[in-house]
C-alpha positions, 0 to 999 in steps of 0.5 A: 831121954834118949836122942830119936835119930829116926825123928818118928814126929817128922815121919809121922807129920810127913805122913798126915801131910800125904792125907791131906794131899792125897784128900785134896787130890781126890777132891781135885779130881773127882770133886767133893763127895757127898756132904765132905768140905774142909777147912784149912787153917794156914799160916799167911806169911808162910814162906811160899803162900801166895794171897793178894795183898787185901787178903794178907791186910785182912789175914795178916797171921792166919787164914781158914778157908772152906772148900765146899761149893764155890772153889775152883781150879784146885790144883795138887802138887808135892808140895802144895796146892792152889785154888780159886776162891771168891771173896766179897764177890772178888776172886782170888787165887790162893797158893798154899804149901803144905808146911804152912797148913796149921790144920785140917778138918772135915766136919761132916765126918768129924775128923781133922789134923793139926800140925804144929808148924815151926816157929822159924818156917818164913826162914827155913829152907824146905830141905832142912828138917824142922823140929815140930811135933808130929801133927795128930788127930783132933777130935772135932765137935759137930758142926751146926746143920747146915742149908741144903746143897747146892745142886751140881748142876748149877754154875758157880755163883762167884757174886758170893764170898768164901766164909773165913772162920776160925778153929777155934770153935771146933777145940776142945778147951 
């Protein structure tokens, strides 16, 4: 097979990353819209991720969060993002770049990516260019309905935790 010298995976990749920052821009700025909420899987230990150090004993590989009613002071940058989430009524601020999300996905349109993140990413500098594969499209079973929405209207409530789940559910076997 003949050497890509254009690394098609890494441009490809570096592409489906700019949807999901520009998703989460979006949700930043203008908020969720309609019944959209993401899921994002990232790796814990991922060099620049930030989590307190009872949410990296409790996720000590990986983490899913869900953004859908009760996150606050999302905030987007080039090359991650941070929010507030509460955990067991505990808030916590979380920085994540975006070379260490594992997968994205929105249930309410069935639509999500998975990115292979590199084995050595805790050690190599974000210059270099890792060898992954390109991220792709994942086709997302349907979620189970859920309650009604909370009203925009009413404050946050941060007694409540952020639900933890794993993808793995949503895979197709």
């Amino acid at each position: 097979m003949a050497t890509d010298h254009i690394r098609y995976d890494v441009l490809a990749r570096d592409a489906l990353r700019g949807v999901l920052r520009r998703v989460l821009s979006d949700a930043a700025e203008h908020g969720l819209p309609g019944e959209h909420h993401f899921f994002i899987t990232f790796l814990s230990t991922a060099d620049g991720v930030k989590l307190s150090p009872r949410l990296l004993a409790q996720y000590p590989e990986e983490m899913t969060i869900i953004l859908q009613h009760q996150f606050w002071d999302l905030v987007v940058t080039e090359d991650r993002f941070e929010v507030g989430l509460s955990f067991g009524g505990i808030p916590e601020r979380l920085v994540v770049p975006f070379a260490a999300i594992k997968s994205f996905l929105d249930p309410s349109v069935q639509f999500g990516l998975q990115f292979e993140p590199s084995e050595t990413m805790a050690e190599a500098p974000a210059a270099k260019l890792p060898t992954v594969p390109a991220a792709s499209a994942l086709p997302v079973a349907a979620p189970e309905p859920e309650p009604a929405a909370e009203s925009k209207d009413e404050p946050v409530k941060t007694s409540e935790g952020a639900e933890v789940v794993r993808l793995d559910r949503f895979r197709k076997k």
